[in-house]
N, C-alpha and C positions, 0 to 999 in steps of 0.2 A: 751836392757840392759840384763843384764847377772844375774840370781840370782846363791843362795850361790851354790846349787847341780852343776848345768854347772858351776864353778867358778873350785869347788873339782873335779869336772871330767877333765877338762881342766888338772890343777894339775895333775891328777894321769896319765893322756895321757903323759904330761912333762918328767915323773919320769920314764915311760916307752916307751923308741924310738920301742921298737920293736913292740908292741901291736898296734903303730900307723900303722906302717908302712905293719904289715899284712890284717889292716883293710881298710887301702889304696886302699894293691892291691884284697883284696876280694869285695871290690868296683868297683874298675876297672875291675875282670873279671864278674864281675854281671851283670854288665853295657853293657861289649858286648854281652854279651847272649838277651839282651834285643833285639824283633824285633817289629813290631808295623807295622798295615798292614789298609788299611782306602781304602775303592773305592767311585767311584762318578759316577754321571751320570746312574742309577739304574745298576752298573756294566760295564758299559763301558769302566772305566777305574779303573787299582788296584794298589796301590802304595806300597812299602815296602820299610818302613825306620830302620836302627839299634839305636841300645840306645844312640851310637854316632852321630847321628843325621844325619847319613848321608842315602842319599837316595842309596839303594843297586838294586831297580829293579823298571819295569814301567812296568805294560801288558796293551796293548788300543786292543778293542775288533775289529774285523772286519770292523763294521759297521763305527765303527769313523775310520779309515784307509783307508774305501772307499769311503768317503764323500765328497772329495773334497775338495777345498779352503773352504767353510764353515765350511765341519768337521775339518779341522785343526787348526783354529779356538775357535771351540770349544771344542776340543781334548786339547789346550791348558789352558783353562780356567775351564775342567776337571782337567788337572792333577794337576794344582795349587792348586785345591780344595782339593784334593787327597794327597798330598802331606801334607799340611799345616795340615789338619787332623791326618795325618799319625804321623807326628811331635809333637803336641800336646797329640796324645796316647803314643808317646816313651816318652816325658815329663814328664808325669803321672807316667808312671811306675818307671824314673831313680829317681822323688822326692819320692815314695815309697821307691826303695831299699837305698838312704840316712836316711829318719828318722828311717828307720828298726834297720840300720847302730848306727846310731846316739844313738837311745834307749840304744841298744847293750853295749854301752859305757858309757853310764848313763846320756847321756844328755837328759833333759824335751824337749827341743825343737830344730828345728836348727833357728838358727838367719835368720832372713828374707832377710839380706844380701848375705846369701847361697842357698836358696830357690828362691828368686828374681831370680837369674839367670835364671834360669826354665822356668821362666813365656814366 
C-alpha cells in the first residue's frame, strides 16, 4: 500500500512528463553500464553478465577444456553456477540503482511488486 509521501510523489511525477521521463532514461543508461562478473570452480570458469541480464562473455580455463567428456560436464555445471551468481550480482546492483532512483523522487520505498521482479 502506498502511504501519503509516495501518493504526493506519484502526483508530482504526473504533473511533470518530463522529469519522468529523464529519470526513465538515466535509469536505463545506469542500467547498461551495469556489469557483474561471478567465477566458479576455484577459477575455472568466469562468467560476465550486463545489468541487462544478459550473459556478455564465458572464459573456461584450460584445464576444464582439456578434460574430456567429464570435464564438459562439469564445465557445464561450472558455468551454470557462474552464471546464476553472475545474475544475482547484476540483480543487486540494477535494485540499488532503482531505490537510488526512486529516493531521488521522493519515494520511501519502491513497492514490492517492482522489486519482486529482481528476485
Amino acid at each position: 500500500m502506498f502511504d501519503f509521501k509516495t501518493m504526493g510523489a506519484i502526483a508530482s511525477l504526473l504533473k511533470d512528463p518530463g522529469k519522468l521521463r529523464d529519470t526513465r532514461d538515466r535509469i536505463r543508461s545506469r542500467v547498461e553500464e551495469v556489469r557483474a562478473a561471478a567465477e566458479s570452480g576455484g577459477g575455472a570458469v568466469r562468467v560476465w553478465v550486463s545489468g541487462t541480464l544478459k550473459v556478455e562473455s564465458i572464459e573456461l580455463s584450460p584445464a576444464i577444456t582439456s578434460a574430456g567428456p567429464e570435464g564438459s560436464q562439469m564445465a557445464g555445471e561450472l558455468i551454470a553456477e557462474a552464471v546464476n551468481t553472475a545474475t544475482d550480482i547484476a540483480k543487486d546492483r540494477v535494485r540499488v540503482i532503482l531505490e537510488e532512483e526512486a529516493s531521488a523522487l521522493g519515494f520511501t520505498k519502491i513497492p514490492d511488486e517492482i522489486t519482486g521482479l529482481l528476485r
